[in-house]
N, C-alpha and C positions, 0 to 999 in steps of 0.2 A: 506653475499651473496647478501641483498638486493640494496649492494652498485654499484653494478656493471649491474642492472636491467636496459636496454637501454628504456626507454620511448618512446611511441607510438610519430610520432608527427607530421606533418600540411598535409606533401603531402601524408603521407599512406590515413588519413583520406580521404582528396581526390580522393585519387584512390579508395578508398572502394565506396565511392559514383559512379562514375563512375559505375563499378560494380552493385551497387542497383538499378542504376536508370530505371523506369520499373518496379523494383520487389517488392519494397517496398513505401508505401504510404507517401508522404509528407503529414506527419499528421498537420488538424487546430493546429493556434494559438486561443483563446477563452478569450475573456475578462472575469474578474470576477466584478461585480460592489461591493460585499460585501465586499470583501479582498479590492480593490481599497480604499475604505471609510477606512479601518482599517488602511490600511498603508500607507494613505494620499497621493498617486502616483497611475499610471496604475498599476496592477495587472493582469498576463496574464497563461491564461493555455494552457503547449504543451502539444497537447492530444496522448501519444502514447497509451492512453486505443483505440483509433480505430483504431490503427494499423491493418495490416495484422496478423492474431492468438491475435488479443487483447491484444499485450504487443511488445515492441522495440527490442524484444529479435529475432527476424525473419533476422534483420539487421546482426548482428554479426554471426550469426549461417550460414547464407547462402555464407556469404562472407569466412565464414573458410571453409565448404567444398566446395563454388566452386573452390577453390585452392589446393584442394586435387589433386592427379594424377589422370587418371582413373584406372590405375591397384587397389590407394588405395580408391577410388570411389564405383569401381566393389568388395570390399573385404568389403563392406555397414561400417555405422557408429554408434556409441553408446553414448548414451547420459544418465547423473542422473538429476532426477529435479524433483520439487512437482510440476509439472504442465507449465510453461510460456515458460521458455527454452526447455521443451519436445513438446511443437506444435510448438516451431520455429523452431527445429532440425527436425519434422518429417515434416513438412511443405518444407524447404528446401531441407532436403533429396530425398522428391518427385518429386522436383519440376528439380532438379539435376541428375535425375536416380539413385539415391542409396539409396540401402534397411536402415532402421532405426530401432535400438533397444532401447527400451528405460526403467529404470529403475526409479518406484517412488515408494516412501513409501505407507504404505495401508492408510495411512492419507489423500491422495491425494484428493483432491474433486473432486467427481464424475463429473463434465462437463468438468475440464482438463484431465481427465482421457478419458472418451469418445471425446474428439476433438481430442487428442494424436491419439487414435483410427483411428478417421475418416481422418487423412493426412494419411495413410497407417505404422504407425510405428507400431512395433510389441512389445507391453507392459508386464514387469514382474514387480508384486508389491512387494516389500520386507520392510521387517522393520519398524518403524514408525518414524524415524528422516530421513534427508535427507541424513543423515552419511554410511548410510546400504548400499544403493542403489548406492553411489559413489563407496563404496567398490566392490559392485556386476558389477558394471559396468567396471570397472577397471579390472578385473576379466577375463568377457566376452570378452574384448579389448584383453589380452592376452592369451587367449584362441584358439580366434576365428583368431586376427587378424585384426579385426572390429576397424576402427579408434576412438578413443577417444575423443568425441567434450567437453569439460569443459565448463561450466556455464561461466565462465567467465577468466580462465587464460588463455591466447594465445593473441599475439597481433594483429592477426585476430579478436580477438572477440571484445575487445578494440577497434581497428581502425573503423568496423564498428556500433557500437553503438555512436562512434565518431559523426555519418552523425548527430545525432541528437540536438549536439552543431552546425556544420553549417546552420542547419535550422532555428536555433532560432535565430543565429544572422542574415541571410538573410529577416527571417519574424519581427523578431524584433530589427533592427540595433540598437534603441537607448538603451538597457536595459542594466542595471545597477548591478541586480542582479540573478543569477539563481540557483533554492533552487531544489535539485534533490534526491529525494527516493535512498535508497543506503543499499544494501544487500551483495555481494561480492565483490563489486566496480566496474562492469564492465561498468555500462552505466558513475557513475560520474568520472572515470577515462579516457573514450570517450570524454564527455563533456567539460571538464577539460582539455584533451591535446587540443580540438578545440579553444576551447573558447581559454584559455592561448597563444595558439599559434597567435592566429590573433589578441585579444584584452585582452591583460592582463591585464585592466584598470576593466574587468568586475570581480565583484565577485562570487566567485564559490562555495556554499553550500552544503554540503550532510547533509541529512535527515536519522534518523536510528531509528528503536521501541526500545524504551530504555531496553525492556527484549530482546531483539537478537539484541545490539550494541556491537557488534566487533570491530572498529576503534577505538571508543575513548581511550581506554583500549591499543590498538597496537600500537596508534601514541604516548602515555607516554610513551612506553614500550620503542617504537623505534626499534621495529618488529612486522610479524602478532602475533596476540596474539590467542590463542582459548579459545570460552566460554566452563566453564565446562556443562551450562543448557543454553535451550533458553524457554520460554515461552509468543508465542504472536501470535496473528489471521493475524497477517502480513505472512503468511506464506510464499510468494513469495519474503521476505527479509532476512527472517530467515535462516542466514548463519554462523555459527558456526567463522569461520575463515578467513581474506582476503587472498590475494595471494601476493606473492613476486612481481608479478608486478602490481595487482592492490594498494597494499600495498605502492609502489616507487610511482605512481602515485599522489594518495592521497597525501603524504606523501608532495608532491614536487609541486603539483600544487593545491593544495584544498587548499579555506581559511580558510574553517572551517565545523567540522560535528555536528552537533546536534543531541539529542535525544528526541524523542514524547513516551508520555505514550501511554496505551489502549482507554484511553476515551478521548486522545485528536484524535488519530485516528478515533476510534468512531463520534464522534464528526464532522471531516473533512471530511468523507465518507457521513455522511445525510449532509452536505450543498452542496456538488458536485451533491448528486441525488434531492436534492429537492430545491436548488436556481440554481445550472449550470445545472439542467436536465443534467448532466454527472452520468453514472453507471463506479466508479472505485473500483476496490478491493482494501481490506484495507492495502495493502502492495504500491498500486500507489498512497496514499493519504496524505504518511508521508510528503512529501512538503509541503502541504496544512495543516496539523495539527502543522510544525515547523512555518508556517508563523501567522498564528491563535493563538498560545500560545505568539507567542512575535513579534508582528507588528511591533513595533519600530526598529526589529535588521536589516529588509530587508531595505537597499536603493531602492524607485522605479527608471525606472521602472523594475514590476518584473517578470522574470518570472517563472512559476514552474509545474516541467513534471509530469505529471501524468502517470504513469508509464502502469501502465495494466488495463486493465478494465474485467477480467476472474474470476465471481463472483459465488458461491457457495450459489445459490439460500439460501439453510439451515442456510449456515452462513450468508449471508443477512440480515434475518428476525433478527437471533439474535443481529446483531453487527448495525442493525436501533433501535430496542430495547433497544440496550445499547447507544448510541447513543441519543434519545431521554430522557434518563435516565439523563447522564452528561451536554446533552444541559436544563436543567433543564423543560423538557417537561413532564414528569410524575409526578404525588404527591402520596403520600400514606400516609393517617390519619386513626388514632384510634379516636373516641369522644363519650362521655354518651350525653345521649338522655332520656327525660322521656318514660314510657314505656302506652303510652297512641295512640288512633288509629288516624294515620294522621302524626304519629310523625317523621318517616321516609320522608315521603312528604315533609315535612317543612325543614328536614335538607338539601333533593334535591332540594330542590327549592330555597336555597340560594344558591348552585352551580349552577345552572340553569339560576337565573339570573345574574351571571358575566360570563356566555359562556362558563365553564367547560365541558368536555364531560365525560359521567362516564363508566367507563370501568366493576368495578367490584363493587360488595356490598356485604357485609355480615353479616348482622344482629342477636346478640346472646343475648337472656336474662340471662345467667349463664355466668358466672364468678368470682374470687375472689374480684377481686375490686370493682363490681357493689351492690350499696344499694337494697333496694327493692324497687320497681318500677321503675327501670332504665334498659334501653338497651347501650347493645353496637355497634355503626356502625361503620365497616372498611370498607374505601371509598379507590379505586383506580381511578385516573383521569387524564386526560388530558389537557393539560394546554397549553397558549402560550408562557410560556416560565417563567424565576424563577422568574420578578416580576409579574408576573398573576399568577406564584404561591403563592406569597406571599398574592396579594389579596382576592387571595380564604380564605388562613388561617383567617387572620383577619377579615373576613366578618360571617365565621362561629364563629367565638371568640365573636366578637360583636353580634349576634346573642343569645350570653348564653352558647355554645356549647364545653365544656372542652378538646381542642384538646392535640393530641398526633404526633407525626411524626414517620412514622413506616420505 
């Protein structure tokens, strides 16, 4: 089937732009000087996290139903999504005069949930994978009558997610390489027909969390393939299965997809917020975690899209947390201490003087392993990073101080 899938190609993109111009924001290009250093060329961020609803997903959604009829306009439209696609569908929908239904799982984070809300779409939560809610919505569509918008298969959604490859080569003519977050392929299927179609000299990357990678698995296969599980805080990528025509896309114009772990995600999200003062969620940052794990593979110069910026305050906290965990920014040590007054002081105060911050302490004189007259201190701290970790350890060692790594 998927041999006979017509590919999206130069002049729809075009005309889709035509279409958006006005509605959606020519998002900055943003240097990164970190990534630049690592992969020895420019290094550039397209930011669609400040898009219109915080994510590129406004672009495709708006351009498939302004092409609807008005009889099927007036008969409103239905949308599944954990959040990015469900405020570009209700966002557009509003913006079009048509009412919006939209289906996400109870997983949903609450600030997509409530933006969905506030563009006028009318929200039913079901299930907890994205799988329920496509089903429920599929449902409603035949039901009601209510047009069907997909996350990503129609070449409406393709063409305009497209603009987003025109941008980068207009903002960025000389680039070399461009490394693009990829969930059910519709933005690097866009990218990919742009880019390929004007400059097929450039190379075109998709980025995937290796726990909800779909592609790599479908392009061996040489169909879409479906995961039996996905498990990953990428959840605006987390896509069980590609589609027949993002899937010919891929297939046909991608050079290649990659896979980022959790804590390289981790990871790519605190340098976006704390060296590019960029806020992206950790589904817009898989670029940045593929270019970070292997600098050497991107040709500069490069650039790479930062997908969405729609972050779940809760999961924030956690995924900085973890984050500072894998950038080697936390320590956590066990060590005996004699059990004599001042003795806790002494052991802070060799962290104190090499600039550690201490987060936690807890001091026990019982345990199995402790002699008589010995304490035991668990030290949590902060660090600048794994060789200031390292110096801490050794400075407590040298010190007397029988460390442990907890």
């Amino acid at each position: 089937m998927d041999g006979v899938v017509r590919l999206v190609g130069v002049p729809e993109i075009l005309a889709a732009a035509e279409v958006l111009e006005g509605i959606v924001r020519r998002t900055p290009m943003e240097p990164s000087r970190v990534l630049s250093d690592k992969v020895g060329g420019p290094v550039f961020f397209k930011c669609e996290n400040r898009q219109r609803t915080g994510s590129f997903k406004i672009r495709g959604a708006y351009l498939r139903i302004s092409r609807l009829t008005d009889e099927e306009r007036a008969g409103g439209v239905v949308a599944a999504s954990a959040g990015n696609h469900a405020q570009g569908v209700a966002l557009a929908a509003s913006l079009l005069g048509a009412s919006a239904t939209v289906f996400m799982p109870t997983t949903a984070p609450l600030p997509k949930l409530a933006a969905t809300r506030g563009y006028g779409a009318k929200v039913h939560l079901v299930g907890h994978t994205i799988a329920e809610p496509m089903e429920a919505a599929k449902a409603f569509a035949a039901e009601t009558g209510a047009v069907f918008i997909h996350p990503f298969d129609h070449p409406d959604l393709v063409a305009g997610q497209g603009t987003v490859g025109l941008e980068i080569l207009e903002q960025c003519p000389e680039v070399a390489t461009i490394v693009v977050c990829t969930g059910g392929g519709g933005l690097l299927s866009g990218i990919a027909a742009a880019v390929k179609g004007l400059r097929p000299d450039v190379r075109v990357v998709g980025a995937q969390a290796a726990e909800a990678a779909a592609f790599p698995a479908s392009l061996v296969e040489g169909s879409p393939v479906t995961l039996e599980s996905m498990d990953t805080m990428a959840d605006g990528i987390a896509v069980p299965t590609p589609s027949e025509l993002t899937f010919a896309h891929v297939r046909d114009l991608v050079d290649d997809v990659v896979t980022v772990s959790e804590e390289s995600l981790s990871r790519a999200l605190l340098l976006c917020l704390e060296r590019a003062k960029l806020l992206v969620e950790p589904a817009g940052v898989a670029g940045v975690s593929a270019v970070l794990d292997n600098p050497s593979a991107f040709a500069p110069p490069v650039v790479v899209v930062l997908s969405g910026g729609n972050v779940d305050p809760v999961l924030m906290l956690r995924v900085i947390e973890h984050g500072m965990v894998a950038a080697g920014r936390y320590l956590s040590v066990r060590l005996r201490a004699p059990d004599q007054p001042g003795s806790l002081a002494r052991v802070l105060s060799v962290v104190a003087e090499l600039g550690a911050s201490v987060r936690e302490v807890e001091h026990s004189r019982t345990g199995s392993r402790l002699h008589l007259g010995e304490v035991e201190v668990a030290l949590s701290l902060e660090t600048r990073g794994a060789d200031h970790r390292a110096e801490v350890v050794h400075a407590l060692r040298s010190a007397g101080y029988p460390v442990e790594m907890r």
